[in-house]
N, C-alpha and C positions, 0 to 999 in steps of 0.2 A: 349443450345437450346433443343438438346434431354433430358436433363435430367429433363424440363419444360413438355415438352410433356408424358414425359412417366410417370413424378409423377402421372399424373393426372390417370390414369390409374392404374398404380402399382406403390409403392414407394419402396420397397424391390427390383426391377429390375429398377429401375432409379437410385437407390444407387449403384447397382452391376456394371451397366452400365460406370456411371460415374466413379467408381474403376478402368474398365480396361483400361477408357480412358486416366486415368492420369498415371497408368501404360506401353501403351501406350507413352506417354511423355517421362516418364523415360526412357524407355529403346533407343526414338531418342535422348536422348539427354547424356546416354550415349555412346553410337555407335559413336556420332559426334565427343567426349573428344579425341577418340585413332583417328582419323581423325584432330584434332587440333595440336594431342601429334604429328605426321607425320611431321607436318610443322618446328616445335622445331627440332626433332633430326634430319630433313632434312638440315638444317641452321646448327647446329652443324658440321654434317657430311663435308659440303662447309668449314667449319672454318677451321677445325684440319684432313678432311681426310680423308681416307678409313680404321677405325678404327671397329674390332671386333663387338667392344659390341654396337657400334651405329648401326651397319647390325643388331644384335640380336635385340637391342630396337625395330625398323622400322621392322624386321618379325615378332614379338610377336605383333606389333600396328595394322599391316594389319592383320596377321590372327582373331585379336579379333575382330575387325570393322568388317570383311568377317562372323564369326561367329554369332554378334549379328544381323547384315542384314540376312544374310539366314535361319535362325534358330529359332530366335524368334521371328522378327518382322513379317516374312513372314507368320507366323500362327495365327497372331493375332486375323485374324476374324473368324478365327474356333474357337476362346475361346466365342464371343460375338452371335456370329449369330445365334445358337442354341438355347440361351434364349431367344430372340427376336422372 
């Protein structure tokens, strides 16, 4: 829908636009992957135990899910808002 509205206007900033949106995407949808990977090495962990490298998997998951939530999603609209 914006990128209807904004061709009519500029097409060079309805292409930029729709770039960061799908950009955007990408990066919820990978935030979600290490939120998925959680559920895996949580079931693991129930199976066989309080095993090192399954605490290691599950720190390394949440700190990157924690990392792409705060860090790059949360600025996203400082990339777009500007050219708008």
């Amino acid at each position: 829908m914006l990128f209807v509205a904004l061709r009519k206007q500029n097409e060079k900033m309805a292409l930029i636009a729709l770039g960061f949106y799908v950009l955007e995407v990408v990066l919820l949808a990978v935030s979600r992957m290490q939120a998925f990977s959680l559920i895996g090495i949580s079931q693991e962990y129930v199976i066989r135990g309080p095993l090192n490298y399954l605490q290691s998997m599950g720190t390394v998951a949440l700190a990157s899910m924690d990392f792409v939530d705060a860090s790059l999603l949360s600025g996203r609209h400082l990339l777009l808002f500007p050219l708008l």
